[in-house]
Each structure stands twice: as structure tokens, then as C-alpha cells.
C-alpha positions as CSV (number, residue, x, y, z in Angstrom):
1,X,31.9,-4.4,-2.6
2,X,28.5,-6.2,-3.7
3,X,25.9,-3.4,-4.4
4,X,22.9,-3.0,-1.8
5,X,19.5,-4.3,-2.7
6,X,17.0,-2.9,-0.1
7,X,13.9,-5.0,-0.6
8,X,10.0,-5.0,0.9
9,X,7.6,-7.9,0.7
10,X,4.0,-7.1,1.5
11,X,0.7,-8.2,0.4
12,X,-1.0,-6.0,-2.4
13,X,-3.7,-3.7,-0.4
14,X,-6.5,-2.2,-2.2
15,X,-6.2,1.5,-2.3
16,X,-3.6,1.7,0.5
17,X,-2.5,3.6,3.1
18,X,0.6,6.3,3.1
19,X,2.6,3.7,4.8
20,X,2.4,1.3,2.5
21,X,3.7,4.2,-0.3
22,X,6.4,5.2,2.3
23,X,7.7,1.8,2.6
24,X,7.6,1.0,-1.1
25,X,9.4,4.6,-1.3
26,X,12.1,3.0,0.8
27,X,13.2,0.6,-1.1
28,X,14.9,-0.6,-4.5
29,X,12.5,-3.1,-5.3
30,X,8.8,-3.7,-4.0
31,X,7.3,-7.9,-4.3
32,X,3.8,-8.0,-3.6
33,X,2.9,-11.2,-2.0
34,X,-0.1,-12.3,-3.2
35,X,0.0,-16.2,-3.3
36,X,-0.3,-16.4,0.0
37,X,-3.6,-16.9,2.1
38,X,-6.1,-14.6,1.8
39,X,-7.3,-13.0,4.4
40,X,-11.5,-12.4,4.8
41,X,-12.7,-8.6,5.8
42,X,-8.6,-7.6,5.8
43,X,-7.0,-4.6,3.9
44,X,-6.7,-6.6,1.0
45,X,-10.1,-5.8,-0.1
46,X,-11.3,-2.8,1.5
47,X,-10.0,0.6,2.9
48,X,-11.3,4.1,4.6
49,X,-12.0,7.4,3.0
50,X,-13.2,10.5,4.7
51,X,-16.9,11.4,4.2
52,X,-19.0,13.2,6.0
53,X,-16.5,14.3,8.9
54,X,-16.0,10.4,9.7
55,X,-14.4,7.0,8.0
56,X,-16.4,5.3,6.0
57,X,-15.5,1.8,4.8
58,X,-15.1,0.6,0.8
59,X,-15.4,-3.1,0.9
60,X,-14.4,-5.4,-2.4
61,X,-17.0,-8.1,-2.7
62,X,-15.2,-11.1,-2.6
63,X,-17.1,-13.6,-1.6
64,X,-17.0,-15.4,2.1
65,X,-14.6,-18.6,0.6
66,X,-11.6,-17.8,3.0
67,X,-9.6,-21.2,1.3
68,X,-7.9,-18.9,-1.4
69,X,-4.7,-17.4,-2.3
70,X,-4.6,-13.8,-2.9
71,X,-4.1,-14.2,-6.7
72,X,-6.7,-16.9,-6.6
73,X,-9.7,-14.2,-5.4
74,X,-12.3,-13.8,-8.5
75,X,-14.3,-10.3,-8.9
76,X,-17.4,-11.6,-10.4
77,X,-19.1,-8.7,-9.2
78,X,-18.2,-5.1,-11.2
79,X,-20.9,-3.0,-10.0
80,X,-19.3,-1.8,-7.1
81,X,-16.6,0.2,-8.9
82,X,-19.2,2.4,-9.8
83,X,-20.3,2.5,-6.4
84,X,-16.8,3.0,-5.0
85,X,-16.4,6.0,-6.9
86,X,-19.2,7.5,-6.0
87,X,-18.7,7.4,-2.7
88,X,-15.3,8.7,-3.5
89,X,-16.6,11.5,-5.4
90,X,-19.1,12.9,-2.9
91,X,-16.7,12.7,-0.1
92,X,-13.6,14.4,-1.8
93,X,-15.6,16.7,-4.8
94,X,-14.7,20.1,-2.8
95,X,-11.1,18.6,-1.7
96,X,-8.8,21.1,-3.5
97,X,-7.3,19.0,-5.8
98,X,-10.0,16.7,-6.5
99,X,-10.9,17.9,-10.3
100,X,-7.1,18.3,-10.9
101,X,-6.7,14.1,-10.0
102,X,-9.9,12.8,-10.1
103,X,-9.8,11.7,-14.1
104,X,-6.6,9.8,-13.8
105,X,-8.2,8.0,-10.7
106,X,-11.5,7.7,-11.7
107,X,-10.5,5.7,-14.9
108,X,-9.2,2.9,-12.8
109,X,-12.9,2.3,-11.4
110,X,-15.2,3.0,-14.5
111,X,-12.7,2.6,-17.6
112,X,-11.7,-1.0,-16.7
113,X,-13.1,-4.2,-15.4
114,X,-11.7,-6.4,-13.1
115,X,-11.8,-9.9,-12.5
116,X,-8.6,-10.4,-10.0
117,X,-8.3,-8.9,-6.8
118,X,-4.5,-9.0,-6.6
119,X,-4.2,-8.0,-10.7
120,X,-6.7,-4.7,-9.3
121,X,-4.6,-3.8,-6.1
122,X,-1.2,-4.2,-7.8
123,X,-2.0,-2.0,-10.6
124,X,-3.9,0.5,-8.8
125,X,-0.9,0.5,-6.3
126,X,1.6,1.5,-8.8
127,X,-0.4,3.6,-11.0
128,X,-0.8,5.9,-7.9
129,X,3.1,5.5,-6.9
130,X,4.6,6.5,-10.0
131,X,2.1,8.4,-12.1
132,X,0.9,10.2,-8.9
133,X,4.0,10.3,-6.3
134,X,6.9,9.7,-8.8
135,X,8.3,6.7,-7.0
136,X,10.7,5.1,-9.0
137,X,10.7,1.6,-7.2
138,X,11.0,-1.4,-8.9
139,X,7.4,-3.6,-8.6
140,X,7.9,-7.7,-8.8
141,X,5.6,-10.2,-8.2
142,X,6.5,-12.7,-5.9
143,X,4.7,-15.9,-8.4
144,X,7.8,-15.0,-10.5
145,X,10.5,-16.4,-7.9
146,X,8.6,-20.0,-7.2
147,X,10.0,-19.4,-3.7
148,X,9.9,-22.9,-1.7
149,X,9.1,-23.4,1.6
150,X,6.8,-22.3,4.0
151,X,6.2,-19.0,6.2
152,X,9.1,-17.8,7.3
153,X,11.5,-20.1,4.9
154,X,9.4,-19.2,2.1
155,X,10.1,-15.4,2.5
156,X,13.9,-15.7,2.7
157,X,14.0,-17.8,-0.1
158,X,11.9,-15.4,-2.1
159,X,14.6,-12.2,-0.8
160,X,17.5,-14.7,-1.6
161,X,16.4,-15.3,-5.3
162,X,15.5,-11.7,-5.3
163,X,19.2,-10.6,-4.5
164,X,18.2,-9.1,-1.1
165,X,20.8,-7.3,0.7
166,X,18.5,-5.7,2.7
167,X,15.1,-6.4,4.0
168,X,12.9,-3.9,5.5
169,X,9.9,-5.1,7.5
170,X,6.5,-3.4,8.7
171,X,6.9,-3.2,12.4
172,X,4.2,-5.7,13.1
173,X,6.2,-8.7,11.7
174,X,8.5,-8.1,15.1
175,X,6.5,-10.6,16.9
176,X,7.3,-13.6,14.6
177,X,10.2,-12.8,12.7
178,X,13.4,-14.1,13.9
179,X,16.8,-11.4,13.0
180,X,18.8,-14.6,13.4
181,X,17.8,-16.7,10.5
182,X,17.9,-13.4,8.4
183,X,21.6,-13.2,9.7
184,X,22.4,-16.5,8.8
185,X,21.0,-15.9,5.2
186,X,23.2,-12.8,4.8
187,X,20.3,-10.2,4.5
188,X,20.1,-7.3,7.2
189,X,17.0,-7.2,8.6
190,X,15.6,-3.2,9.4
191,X,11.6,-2.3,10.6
192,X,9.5,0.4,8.7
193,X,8.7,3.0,11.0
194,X,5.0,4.4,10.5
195,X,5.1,6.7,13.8
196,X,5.5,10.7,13.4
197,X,3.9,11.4,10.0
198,X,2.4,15.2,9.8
199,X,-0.8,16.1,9.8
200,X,-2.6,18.0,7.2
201,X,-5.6,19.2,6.5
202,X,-8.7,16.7,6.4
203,X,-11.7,17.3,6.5
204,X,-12.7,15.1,9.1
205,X,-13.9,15.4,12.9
206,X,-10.9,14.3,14.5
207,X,-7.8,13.4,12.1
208,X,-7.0,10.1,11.0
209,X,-4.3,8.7,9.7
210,X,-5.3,5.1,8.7
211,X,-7.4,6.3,5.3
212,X,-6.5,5.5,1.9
213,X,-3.8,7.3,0.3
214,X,-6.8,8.9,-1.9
215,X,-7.4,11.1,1.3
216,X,-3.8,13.0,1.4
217,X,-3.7,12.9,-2.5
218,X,-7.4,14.9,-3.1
219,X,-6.3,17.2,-0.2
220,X,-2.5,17.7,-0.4
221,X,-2.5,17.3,-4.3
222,X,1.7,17.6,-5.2
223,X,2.5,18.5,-1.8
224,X,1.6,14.5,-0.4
225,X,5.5,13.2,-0.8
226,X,6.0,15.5,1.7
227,X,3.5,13.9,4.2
228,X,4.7,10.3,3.8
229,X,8.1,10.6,3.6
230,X,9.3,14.2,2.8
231,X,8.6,15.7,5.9
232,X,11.6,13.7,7.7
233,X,14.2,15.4,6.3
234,X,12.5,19.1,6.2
235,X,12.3,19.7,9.8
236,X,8.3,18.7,10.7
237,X,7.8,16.8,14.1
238,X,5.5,14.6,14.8
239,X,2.1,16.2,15.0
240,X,2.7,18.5,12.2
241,X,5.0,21.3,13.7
242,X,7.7,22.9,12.0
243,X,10.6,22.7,14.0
């Protein structure tokens, strides 16, 4: 019997959500997709923390040229790291494990300067899944495949050269994905599924899930596994209640 390879393919995010650390959980290997078109004002460049009671947005300057791949997006800019940080800092510097996390974090805006968007997000992204969440995933880039085609050929070429058994999709990707083709190609096609996740406790107005991961980390310090993917197998409904 061929061995299982469960495989994701997103875009790298900057600073992501839990989802996107739930679904790279899932898998054996995790390809970020970054030479594909970049999208302007997206969450490739810019994500929410809590301050203040409320989201408030961190934006990447990267200019308004919208003709660029990913991996082709320059950072010519460097002094919003500081800036991001800061904002970080005064929104999470009484979160209970802020001081406990904040030097690995904060290095990755003041110790380094970046020049690629996709080189920033994929680092970031798996500094804070192993060093932070001990995921073990494997990380690939997708550049190292030289997958041919376009759209939707493009990505099952990419799983095929990958050795995909198994592909497992954000939800969203139901509208123009066809199970069919994936059938055809041998590779069982399965959906992430973001719904239920347990609430905890932010300090924000009215929660909300849809933040950067830095928001469970500085306020559920060890304990976040537990909130992204944990909580499924410990008896913890949707909403937050034991059961």
C-alpha cells in the first residue's frame, strides 16, 4: 500500500490567522504559493490585531503595481516594522504572556530587514509554527516544482510532482474547484473546516476570530494548540463550552 501524503497549497499570509496554522497542522507537507498573482489590499500583506477593544489593521507597504507575482513584491520600505511592532506592543503589553513571547517575536520586526514580501511571510509563518506551536509540518515552496499549466492544471500538477495523496482545501475553493479532475489525477480531494473554534479570552469588545495568530499566542501563551486544533478532540463545542 503506497504511503499517504496529505498536502495543502496556500498563499503565504503575513502574520496569519489560526486557520491558516490549523490547516498547515493538518497536513504532511505545507507549499506556499507564492508565484502566483498578487493580490492588492489582500491578506498577503496585512492582518488584524486587537487594540484598544477593537481590530486595528497592519498594512505592508507594497506599493499599488498589482502586475506582480507574490515572490516578485519588493519591500523598499523598512520603517514600518518598527511601526508594526509598536502597535503590537501597545495593544498586547499587559496580555499575559506578552513578556514571555514578545523577544522571539519582536526580533522578526527590528532584528532583520526585509526586502521580499513572500521571503517575510514564509519565514515569519514557520518561525511561529514550529518554534511557537511545535508543528512539525514539512514547508516547500511551490518555485521548487516548476509546475506547468495554468489555474487549476497548474495546482494538480504542482500536488502530482509533490507526491500528493491527499489534498486538503480551504472551504472557499468549493466554488471553482472541480472533485472530478482531482479524481482523475488520483489525489482525494477533503475541505478545511474553520467553523467551531473556542473562544478565549481577548480583550476585545465583542470577540473576533479573524486576527492574527499574534492575538491567541500573547493571550493563550502554551495553551493556543488547544484553540486551533486541540480543542476537537478534548470535548469543547463550538462557542467555547466544555461538553
Amino acid at each position: 500500500m503506497t504511503n499517504q501524503k496529505r498536502i495543502a497549497v496556500l498563499q503565504s499570509s503575513y502574520i496569519p490567522w489560526k486557520g491558516y496554522f490549523d490547516i498547515i497542522h493538518d497536513v504532511d507537507a505545507f507549499i506556499f504559493y507564492d508565484d502566483v498573482q498578487f493580490t492588492y489590499q489582500d491578506w498577503r500583506s496585512r492582518n488584524r490585531v486587537i487594540a484598544n477593544g477593537s481590530p486595528v489593521w497592519l498594512t505592508v507597504p507594497t506599493g499599488s503595481d498589482i502586475k506582480r507575482l507574490i515572490n516578485e513584491v519588493k519591500l523598499p520600505n523598512k520603517s514600518w516594522q518598527r511601526k508594526h511592532w509598536s502597535t503590537i506592543r501597545h495593544a498586547y503589553t499587559k496580555s499575559p504572556f506578552f513578556h514571555e513571547l514578545s523577544p522571539r517575536l519582536e526580533e522578526l520586526f527590528l532584528e532583520r530587514q526585509w526586502d521580499s514580501l513572500s521571503e517575510m511571510n514564509q519565514h515569519m509563518t514557520q518561525v511561529i509554527a514550529r518554534d511557537l506551536l511545535g508543528i512539525k509540518t514539512e514547508f516547500l515552496d511551490s518555485r521548487a516544482f516548476s509546475a506547468e499549466g495554468s489555474k487549476l492544471d497548474r495546482l494538480i500538477n504542482l500536488l502530482q510532482k509533490a507526491g500528493a495523496t491527499h489534498y486538503l482545501s480551504g472551504p472557499a475553493a468549493r466554488s471553482y474547484i472541480d472533485p472530478d479532475r482531482f479524481a482523475a489525477a488520483g489525489i482525494e480531494l477533503e475541505y478545511k473546516d474553520y467553523s467551531g473554534y473556542p473562544t478565549y479570552k481577548q480583550y476585545s469588545n465583542s470577540f473576533e476570530h479573524a486576527v492574527s495568530i499574534l492575538d491567541l499566542l500573547f493571550n493563550a501563551g502554551p495553551d493556543a494548540p488547544h484553540y486551533i486544533w486541540g480543542w476537537r478532540s478534548s470535548g469543547v463545542s463550538a462557542g467555547g463550552q466544555e461538553t
